[in-house]
C-alpha beads as a LAMMPS data file, in Angstrom:
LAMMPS data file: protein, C-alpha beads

102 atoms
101 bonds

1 atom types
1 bond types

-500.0 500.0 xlo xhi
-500.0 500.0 ylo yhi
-500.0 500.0 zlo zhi

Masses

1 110.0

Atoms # bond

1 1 1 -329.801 -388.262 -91.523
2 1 1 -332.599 -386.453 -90.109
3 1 1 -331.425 -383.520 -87.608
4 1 1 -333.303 -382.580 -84.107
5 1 1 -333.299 -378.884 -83.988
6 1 1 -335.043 -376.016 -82.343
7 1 1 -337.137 -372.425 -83.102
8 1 1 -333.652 -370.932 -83.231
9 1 1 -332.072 -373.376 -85.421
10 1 1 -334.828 -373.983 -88.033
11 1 1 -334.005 -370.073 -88.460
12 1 1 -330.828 -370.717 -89.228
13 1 1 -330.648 -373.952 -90.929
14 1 1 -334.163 -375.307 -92.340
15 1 1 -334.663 -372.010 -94.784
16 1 1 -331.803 -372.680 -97.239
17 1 1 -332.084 -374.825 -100.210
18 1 1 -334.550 -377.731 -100.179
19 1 1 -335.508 -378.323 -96.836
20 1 1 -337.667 -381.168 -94.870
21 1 1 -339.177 -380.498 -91.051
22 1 1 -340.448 -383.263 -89.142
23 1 1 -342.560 -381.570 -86.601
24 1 1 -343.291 -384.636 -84.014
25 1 1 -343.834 -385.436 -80.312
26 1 1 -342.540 -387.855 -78.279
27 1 1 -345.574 -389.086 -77.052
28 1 1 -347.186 -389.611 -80.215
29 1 1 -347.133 -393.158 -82.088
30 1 1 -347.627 -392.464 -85.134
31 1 1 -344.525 -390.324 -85.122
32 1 1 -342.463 -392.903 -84.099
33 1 1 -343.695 -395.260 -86.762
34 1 1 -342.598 -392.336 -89.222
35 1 1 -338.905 -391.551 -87.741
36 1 1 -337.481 -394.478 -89.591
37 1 1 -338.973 -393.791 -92.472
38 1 1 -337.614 -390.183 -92.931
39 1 1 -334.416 -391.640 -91.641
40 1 1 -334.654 -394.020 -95.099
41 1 1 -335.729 -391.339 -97.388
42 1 1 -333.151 -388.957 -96.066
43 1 1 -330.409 -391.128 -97.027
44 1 1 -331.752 -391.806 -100.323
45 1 1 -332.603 -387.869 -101.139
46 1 1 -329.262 -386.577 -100.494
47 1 1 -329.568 -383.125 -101.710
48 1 1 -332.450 -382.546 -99.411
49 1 1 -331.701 -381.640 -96.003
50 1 1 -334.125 -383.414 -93.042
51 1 1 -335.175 -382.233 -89.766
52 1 1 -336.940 -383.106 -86.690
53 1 1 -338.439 -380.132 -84.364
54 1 1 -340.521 -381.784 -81.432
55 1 1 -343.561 -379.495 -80.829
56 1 1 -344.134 -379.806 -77.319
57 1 1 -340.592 -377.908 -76.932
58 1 1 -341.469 -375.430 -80.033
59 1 1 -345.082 -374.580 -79.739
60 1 1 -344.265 -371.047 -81.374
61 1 1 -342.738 -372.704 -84.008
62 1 1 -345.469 -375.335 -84.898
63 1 1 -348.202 -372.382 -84.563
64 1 1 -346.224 -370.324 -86.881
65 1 1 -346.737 -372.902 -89.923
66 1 1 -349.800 -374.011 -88.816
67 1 1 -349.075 -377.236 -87.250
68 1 1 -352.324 -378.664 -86.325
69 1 1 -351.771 -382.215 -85.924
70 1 1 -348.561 -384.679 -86.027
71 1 1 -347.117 -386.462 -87.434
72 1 1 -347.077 -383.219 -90.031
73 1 1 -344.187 -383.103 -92.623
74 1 1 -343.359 -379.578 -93.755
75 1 1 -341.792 -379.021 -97.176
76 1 1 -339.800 -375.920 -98.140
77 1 1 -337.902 -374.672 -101.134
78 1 1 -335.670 -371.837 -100.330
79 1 1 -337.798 -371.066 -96.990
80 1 1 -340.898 -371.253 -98.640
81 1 1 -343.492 -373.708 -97.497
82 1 1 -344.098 -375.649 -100.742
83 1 1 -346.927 -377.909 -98.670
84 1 1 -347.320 -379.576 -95.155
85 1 1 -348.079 -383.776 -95.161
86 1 1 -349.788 -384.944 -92.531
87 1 1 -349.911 -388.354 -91.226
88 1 1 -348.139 -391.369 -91.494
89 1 1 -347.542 -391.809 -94.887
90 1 1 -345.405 -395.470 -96.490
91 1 1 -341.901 -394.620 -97.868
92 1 1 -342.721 -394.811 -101.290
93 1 1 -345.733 -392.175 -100.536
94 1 1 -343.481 -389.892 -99.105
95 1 1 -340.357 -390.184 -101.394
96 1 1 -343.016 -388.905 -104.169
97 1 1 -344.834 -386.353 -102.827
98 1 1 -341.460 -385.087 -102.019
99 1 1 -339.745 -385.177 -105.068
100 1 1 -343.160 -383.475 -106.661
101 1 1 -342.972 -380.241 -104.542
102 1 1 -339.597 -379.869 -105.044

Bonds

1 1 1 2
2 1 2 3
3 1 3 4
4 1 4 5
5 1 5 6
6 1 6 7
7 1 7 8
8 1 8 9
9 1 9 10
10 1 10 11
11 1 11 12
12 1 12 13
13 1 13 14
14 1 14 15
15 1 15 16
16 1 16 17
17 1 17 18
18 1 18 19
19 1 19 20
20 1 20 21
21 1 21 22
22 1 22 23
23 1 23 24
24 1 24 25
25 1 25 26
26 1 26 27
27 1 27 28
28 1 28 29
29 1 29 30
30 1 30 31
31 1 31 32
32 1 32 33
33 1 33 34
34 1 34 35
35 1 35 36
36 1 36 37
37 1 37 38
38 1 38 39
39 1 39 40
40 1 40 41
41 1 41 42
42 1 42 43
43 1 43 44
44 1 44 45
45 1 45 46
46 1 46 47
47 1 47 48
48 1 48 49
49 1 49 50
50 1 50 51
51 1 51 52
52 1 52 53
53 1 53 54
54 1 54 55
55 1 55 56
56 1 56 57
57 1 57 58
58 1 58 59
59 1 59 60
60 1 60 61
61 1 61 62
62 1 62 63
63 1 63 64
64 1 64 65
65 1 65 66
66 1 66 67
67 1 67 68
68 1 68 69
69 1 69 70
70 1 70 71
71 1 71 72
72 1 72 73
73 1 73 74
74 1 74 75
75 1 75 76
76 1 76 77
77 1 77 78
78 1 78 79
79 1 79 80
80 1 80 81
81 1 81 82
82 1 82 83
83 1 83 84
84 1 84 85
85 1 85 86
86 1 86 87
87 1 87 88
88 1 88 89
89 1 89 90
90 1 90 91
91 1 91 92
92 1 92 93
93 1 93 94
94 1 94 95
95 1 95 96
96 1 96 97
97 1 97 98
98 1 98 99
99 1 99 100
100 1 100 101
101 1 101 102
């Protein structure tokens, strides 16, 4: 399952363990082609946690990790940024880029 949350709650929640941010817009196509994808490789890594943080609503939060364009798929190990994907990538893609930074 991939979790919406904020600034506050990526705090809180997104630096423990191995963590992966969605950082999307609502607006944005590409995004949406990419939601159900995460959803799929969320339920297949289950010792990853997934979230979403829409950057219209968390421009501090996108700026902060450099968040340049979206779709953008930020991967962190123990609240370090390991890399950031950007794009729409295929499932298969993703699940191994993944698995390789963490």
């Amino acid at each position: 399952m991939v979790k919406k949350i904020n600034a506050e709650e990526f705090k809180n929640e997104a630096m423990k363990g191995c963590a992966v941010v969605d950082f999307s817009a609502v607006w944005c196509g590409p995004c949406k082609m990419l939601a159900p994808v995460l959803e799929e490789v969320s339920e297949e890594m289950g010792d990853v946690n997934f979230y979403n943080v829409d950057v219209d609503e968390n421009q501090n939060l996108a700026a902060e990790y450099g968040i340049m364009n979206i779709p953008a798929v930020l991967v962190l190990k123990d609240g370090q940024k390991k890399d950031i994907l950007v794009g729409f990538k295929p499932k298969e893609a993703l699940v191994e880029e993944i698995k390789a930074l963490l």
